[in-house]
N, C-alpha and C positions, 0 to 999 in steps of 0.2 A: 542486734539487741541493744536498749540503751541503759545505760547505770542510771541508777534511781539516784535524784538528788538531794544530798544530805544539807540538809537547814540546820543554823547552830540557834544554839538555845537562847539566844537572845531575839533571834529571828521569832519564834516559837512564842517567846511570853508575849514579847509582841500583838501578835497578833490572837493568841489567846487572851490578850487581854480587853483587846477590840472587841472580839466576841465577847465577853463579861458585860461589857460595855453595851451592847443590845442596841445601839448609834444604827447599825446596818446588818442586814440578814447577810445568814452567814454564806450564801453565794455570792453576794456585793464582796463580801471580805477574800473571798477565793479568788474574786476574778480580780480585785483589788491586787491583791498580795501574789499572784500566781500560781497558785497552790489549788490541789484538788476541796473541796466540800468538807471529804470525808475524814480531813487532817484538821481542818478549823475542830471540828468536830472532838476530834480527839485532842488536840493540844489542849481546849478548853475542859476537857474532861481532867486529864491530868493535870492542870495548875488548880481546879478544884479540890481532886484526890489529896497534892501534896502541899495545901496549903497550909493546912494543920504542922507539920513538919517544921515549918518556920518559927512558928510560935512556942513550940514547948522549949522547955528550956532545962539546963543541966546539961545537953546534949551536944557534942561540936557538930559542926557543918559537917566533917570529912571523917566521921570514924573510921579506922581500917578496920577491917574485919583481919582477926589473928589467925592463923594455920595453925595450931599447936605443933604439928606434924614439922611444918618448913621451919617453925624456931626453933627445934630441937635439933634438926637439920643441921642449923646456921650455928649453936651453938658448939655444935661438936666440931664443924671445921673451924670455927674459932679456937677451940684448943688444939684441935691438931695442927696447926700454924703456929700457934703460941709454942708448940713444942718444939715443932722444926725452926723456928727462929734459932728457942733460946741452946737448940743444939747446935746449929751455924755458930751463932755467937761463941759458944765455949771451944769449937774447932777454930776460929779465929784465931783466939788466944793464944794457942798452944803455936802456931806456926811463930816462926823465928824474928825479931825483929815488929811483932804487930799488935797492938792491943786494940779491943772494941771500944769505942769512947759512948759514951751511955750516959 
């Protein structure tokens, strides 16, 4: 069996943008580029989809999307590190000879 071959996205505008471009039917662009028909097809379909995306504005490139769930997570073992440090830290102290420098 063979692994499908993954194209990166610059590969992709590429040649969706060939297709935009109407230069050459999109089997010229297949058999041009290597790629099946059915993928011109699609790639040009999706830079049409998301080309709206580019244009609005207020919006970054890379929003994360938030877990409420994993920040709340992440908050809690941030205090509980914050506690066991500053519990290390005051056991340092006490041994003979050692202070924490801070």
């Amino acid at each position: 069996m063979t692994k499908r071959k993954q194209h990166r996205p610059e590969f992709k505008a590429r040649v969706a943008l060939e297709a935009l471009k109407g230069e050459q039917t999109v089997a010229e662009l297949a058999s041009r580029f290597g790629v099946h028909p059915t993928m011109v097809h699609q790639w040009k379909k999706a830079l049409l989809e998301g080309a709206t995306d580019i244009f609005q504005r207020g919006r970054s490139h890379a929003e994360p999307e938030v877990d409420a769930a994993q920040v709340k997570e992440l908050h809690a073992k941030i205090g509980e590190l914050t506690v066991e440090r500053d519990f290390l830290e005051r056991g340092l102290r006490l041994l003979p000879g050692r202070s924490a420098k801070r």
